[in-house]
N, C-alpha and C positions, 0 to 999 in steps of 0.2 A: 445230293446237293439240293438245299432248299431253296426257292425261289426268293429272286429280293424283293424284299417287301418295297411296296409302291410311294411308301414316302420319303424313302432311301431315293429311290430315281427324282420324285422332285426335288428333294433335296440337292442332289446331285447336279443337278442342270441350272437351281437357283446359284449355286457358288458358281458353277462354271462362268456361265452367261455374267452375272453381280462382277468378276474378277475381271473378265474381259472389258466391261465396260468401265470397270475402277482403273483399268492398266492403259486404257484407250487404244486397245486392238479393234474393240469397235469404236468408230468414234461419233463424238456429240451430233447428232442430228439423222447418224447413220438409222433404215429403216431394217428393222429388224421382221424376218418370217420364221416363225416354227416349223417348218418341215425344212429349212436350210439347217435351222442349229440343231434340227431334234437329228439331224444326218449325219452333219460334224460332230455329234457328241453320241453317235451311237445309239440313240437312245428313238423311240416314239415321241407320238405329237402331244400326247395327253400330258406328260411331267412335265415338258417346254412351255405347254400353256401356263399350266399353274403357278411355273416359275414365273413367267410375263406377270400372271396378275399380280404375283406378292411385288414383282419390281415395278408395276405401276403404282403401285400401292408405297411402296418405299420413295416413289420421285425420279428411279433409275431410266425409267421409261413411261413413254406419252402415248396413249392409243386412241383413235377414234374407229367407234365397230365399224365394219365391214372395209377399210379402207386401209390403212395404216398401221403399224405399231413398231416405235421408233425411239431411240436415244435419245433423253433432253438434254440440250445445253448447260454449260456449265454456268448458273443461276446468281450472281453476288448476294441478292438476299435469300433465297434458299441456302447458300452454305454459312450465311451468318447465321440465320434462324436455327441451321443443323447444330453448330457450333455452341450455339446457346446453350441450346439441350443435352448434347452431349456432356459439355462442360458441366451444368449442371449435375448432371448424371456422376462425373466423376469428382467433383465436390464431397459429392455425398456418401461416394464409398471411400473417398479419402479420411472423412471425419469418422467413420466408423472405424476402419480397419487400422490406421495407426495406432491408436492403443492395443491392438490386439498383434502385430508384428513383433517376430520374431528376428533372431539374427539371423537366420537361413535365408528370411525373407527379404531382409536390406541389400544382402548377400547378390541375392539372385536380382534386385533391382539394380546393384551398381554393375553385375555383367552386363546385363542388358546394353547399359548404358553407355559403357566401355564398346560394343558392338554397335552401336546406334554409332558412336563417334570416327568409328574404323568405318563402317559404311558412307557417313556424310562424306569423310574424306576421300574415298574412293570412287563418290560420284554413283552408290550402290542404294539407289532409291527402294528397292524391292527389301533390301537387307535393312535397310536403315527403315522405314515404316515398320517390317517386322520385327525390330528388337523396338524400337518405339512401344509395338502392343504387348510387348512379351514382360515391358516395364512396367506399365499403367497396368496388365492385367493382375500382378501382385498384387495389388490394391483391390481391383473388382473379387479376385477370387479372394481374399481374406475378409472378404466384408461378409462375403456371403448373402447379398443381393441380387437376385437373380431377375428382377423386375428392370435395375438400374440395371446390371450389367445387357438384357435383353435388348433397353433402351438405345443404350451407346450404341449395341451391335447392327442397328436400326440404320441409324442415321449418321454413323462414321464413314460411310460410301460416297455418302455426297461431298464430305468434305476431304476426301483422300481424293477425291479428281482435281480439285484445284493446288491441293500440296503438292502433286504428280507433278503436274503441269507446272509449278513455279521453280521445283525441282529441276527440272527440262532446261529451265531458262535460266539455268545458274543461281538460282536461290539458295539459301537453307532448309532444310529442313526440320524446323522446330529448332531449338538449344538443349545442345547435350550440358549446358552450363546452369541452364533452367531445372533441367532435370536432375543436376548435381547438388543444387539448392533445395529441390524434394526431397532426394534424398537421404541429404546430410537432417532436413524438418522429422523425417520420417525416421530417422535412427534415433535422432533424441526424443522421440514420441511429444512431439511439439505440434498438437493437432493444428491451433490456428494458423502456424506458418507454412505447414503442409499444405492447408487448405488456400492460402491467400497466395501460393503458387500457384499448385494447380486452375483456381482463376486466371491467373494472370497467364499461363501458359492456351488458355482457351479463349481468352480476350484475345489474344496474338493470332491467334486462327480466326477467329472474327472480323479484325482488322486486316487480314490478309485479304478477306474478299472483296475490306471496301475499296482496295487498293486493285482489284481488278477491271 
């Protein structure tokens, strides 16, 4: 048995830690220590750290040396400014990748979609943002941008705590209606209407933050 290689362990502690604070097991403000999570997750102090820096570095977390390192709040303009970019980000694989879709691929969009709407209904926030990504990432992995899809990967944390959270309080999550209209853009290889949804589908995550 060969040993795991050490970027595998931070890795490992960056999703842990990144998921508990997207799901709000820890929550906003909460102070977080490396030799607590590097305990709960099995793991050393060394990968826990590394993970802190990449999610300080992301926005997930606020440190000041020697003192502190802690969860930040959930931002109104941090998760517009997120939104922006992400949106952006999927703009852009959306204009590439429709021409290049296949019907396997519309296919596996309208499952999604279908699960995204069985989830809303059932108040199944975890299932319903996961077919949400499972939708949008036809798109990323058909473009074959791996900068943009990097990007999204980035900065969709910040804006899945306040979806959570409106989720919680009886909201929607997204429009499985919206996503019907991509779609139906995306079947008939109709880049601009593809693309002036998915705007419009990340405008609406924007506006959701002004509304907090």
């Amino acid at each position: 048995m060969e040993p795991v290689p050490r970027t595998l362990l931070r890795d490992r502690a960056y999703t842990a830690i990144r998921d508990a604070i997207v799901t709000g097991e820890i929550d906003p403000g909460a102070v977080v220590r490396d030799a607590d999570l590097a305990e709960r997750l099995g793991l050393s102090r060394a990968p826990v750290r590394e993970a802190f820096a990449r999610l300080v570095d992301e926005g997930l977390l606020e440190s000041k040396p020697q003192s502190y390192t802690r969860v930040t709040p959930v931002v109104a303009a941090d998760v517009r400014d997120a939104a922006a970019v992400v949106g952006a980000m999927h703009e852009l694989v959306t204009r590439v990748a429709v021409p290049r879709l296949f019907a396997a691929d519309v296919e596996a969009m309208r499952a999604a979609n279908e699960r995204f709407t069985a989830a809303v209904r059932a108040g199944d926030v975890d299932s319903a943002l996961h077919a949400d990504d499972q939708l949008h990432d036809v798109l990323v992995r058909v473009s074959g941008n791996r900068a943009a899809a990097a990007t999204a990967a980035r900065y969709t944390p910040l804006i899945r705590r306040l979806e959570r959270r409106r989720f919680g309080e009886g909201g929607s999550c997204r429009s499985a209606g919206m996503h019907e209209r991509l779609i139906e853009a995306c079947a008939a290889g109709d880049v601009a209407e593809a693309v002036r949804v998915t705007a419009e589908i990340w405008r609406g995550l924007a506006e959701l933050a002004d509304d907090d």
